[in-house]
N, C-alpha and C positions, 0 to 999 in steps of 0.2 A: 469522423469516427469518434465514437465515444469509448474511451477506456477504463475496464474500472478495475484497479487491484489493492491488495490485501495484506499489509504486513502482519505474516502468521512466527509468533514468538513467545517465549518466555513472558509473563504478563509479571516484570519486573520493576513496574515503574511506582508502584506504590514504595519503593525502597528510596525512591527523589524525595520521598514526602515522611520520611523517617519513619516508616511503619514496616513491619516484617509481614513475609508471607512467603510459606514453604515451597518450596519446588513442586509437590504434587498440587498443588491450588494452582502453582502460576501454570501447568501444562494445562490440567483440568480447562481451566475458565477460557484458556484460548481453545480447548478443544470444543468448547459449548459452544463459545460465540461462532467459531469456524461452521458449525454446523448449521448452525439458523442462517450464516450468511449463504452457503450452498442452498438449502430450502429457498430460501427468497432469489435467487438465479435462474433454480430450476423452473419456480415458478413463472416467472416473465423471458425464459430462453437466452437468458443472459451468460456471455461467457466471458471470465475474467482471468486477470494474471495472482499468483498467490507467489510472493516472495515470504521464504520459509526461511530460517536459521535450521540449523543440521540439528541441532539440539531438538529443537521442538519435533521436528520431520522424526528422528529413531525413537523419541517417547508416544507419537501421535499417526502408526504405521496406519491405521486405518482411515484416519481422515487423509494423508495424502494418498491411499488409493481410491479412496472418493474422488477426489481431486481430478486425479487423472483419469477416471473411468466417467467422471462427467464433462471431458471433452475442455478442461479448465487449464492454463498453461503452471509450471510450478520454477519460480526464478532463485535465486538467492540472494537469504538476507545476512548472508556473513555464516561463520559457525557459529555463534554463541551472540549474545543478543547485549551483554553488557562489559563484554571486554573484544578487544581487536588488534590482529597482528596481521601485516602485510602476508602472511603464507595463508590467514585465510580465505583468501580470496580464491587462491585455487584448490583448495583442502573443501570448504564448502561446495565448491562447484562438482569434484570427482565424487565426494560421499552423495549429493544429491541424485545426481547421474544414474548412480548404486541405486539408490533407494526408490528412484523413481523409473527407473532404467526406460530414460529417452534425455535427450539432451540437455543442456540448461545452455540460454543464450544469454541471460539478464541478471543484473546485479543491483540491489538496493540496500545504502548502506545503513546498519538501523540509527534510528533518530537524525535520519538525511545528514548525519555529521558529513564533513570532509574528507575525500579520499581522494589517493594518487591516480592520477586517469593511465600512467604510463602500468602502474602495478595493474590495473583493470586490463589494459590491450592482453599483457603478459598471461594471463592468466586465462584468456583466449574468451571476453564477453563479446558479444557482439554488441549490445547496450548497456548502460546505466540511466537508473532513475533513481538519482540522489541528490536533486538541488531542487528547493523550494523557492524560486526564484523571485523572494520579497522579502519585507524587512519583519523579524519575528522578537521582541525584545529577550534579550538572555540567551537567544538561539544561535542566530546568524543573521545580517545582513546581507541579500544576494541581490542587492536592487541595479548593479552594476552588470547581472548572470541575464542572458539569452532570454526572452520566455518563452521562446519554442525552441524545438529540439535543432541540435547543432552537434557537431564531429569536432571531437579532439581527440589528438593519440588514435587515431585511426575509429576510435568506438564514438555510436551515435550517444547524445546524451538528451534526457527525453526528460526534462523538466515537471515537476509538478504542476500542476495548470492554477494559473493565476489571472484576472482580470485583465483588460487591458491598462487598467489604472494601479497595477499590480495587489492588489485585491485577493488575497491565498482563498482560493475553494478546497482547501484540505479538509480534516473531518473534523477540526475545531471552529472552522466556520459553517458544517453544518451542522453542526449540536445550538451553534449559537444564534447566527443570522434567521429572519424570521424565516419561515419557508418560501413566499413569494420571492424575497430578496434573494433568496439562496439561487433558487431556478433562475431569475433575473440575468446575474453575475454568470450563469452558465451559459445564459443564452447568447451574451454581450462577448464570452469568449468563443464557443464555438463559431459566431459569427464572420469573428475576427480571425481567427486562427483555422479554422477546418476541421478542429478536432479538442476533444478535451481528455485530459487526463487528472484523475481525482484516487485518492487511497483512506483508507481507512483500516482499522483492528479488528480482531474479533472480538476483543476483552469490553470495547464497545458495545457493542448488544447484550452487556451480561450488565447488573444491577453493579451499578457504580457509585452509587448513594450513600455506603456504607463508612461515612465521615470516618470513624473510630477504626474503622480496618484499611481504607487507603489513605485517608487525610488529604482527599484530593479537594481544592476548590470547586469550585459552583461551574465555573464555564469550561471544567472538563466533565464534571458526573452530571449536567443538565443533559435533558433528553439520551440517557442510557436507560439499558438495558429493554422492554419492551418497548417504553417509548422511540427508540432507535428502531428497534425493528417496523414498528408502523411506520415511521419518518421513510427508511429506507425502501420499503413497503410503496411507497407513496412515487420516491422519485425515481424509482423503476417505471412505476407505470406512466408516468407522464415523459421518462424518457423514451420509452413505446413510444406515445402518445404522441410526440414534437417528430417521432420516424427516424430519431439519430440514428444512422447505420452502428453496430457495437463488434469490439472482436476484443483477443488478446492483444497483448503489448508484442507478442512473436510475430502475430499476423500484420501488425503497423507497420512493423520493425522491417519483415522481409517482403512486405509488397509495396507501401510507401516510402521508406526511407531507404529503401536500397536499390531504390528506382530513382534515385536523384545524384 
């Protein structure tokens, strides 16, 4: 099974790299890139999971009825995208519920930080997708974590998909790695594992170039903005193409992992 989802947020991170940008810019640009990534879904019949923060979800009411009116699942990414208290785990999960009115079963914490699995049960997820389970300098070391999905505190936990050589295929490896290598690394883990799981931003697909406005490095602004949409363009169709069966993370969740 191939899975593909979406951390949809506050496009906060140019604030890592000492540069400001207003709250209607940081909605804005996730609301752009959200929309090209729907486009490119629709176009190859793909359907994916969107982990939302409540924040982004009440400034962006019509992209998440898109969301849901294109058959796409909608998880939680916490309430707020750059601060976090243990109540929001269930305070995100009841306001999405509201806004989205159908369930939320899944939780991803933003910037895959660390969280309490026991606060996760509590709060009534049936999953988490929040360990990157390799070594990322400055980030985390999780080279010790599962790399496929495993149960703790009663909730499955569904790893970010890594090589077998743990190898991260997140969306920093594929801005970076050539494209054949990138597919390669994909092919070496579905093979291995049954199934792959991979994420990415919206803020990604929008021009990321702009040194003097985010001060971002080269091996996060390489291949954004269109060049990402052609790239993502690209491995849709050849995920067609290889015949990967694709669903949500709900659909995994409640026909494969809760069948074991």
């Amino acid at each position: 099974m191939f899975l593909l989802s979406f951390d949809i947020e506050e496009f906060d991170m140019p604030f890592e790299y000492g540069k400001m940008i207003s709250f209607e810019d940081q909605i804005a640009i996730s609301i752009t890139g959200t929309n090209l990534i729907l486009n490119l879904l629709q176009k190859h019949n793909f359907k994916a999971t969107f982990f939302s923060t409540v924040i982004f979800a009440q400034n962006a009411p019509e992209v998440i009825a898109r969301i849901k009116n294109e058959g796409h699942e909608l998880a939680s990414h916490s309430y707020y995208h750059s601060k976090f208290e243990a109540k929001d785990l269930l305070a995100s999960k009841i306001a999405l519920e509201s806004l989205f009115g159908s369930s939320i079963y899944g939780f991803r914490m933003p910037r895959m930080m660390p969280v309490d699995e026991t606060e996760i049960a509590n709060a009534g997820y049936g999953y988490n997708s929040s360990i990157n389970p390799t070594w990322l300098p400055g980030r985390y070391n999780n080279l010790k974590v599962s790399r496929t999905y495993f149960k703790k505190q009663g909730v499955w936990q569904l790893p970010a998909s890594v090589s077998p050589f743990r190898i991260p295929l997140f969306w920093l490896s594929f801005h970076n790695f050539p494209f054949w290598f990138y597919k390669k690394l994909i092919k070496s883990t579905y093979k291995k594992d049954g199934y792959v799981n991979i994420y990415f931003h919206p803020w990604e697909f929008t021009n990321l170039n702009r040194k003097e406005a985010y001060g971002f490095p080269t091996y996060i602004s390489k291949n954004s903005g269109t060049a990402m949409v052609d790239r993502f363009d690209r491995l849709l169709t050849w995920i067609n193409q290889m015949g990967y069966p694709n669903s949500t993370i709900y659909e995994f969740y409640s026909t494969v992992l809760n069948e074991k």
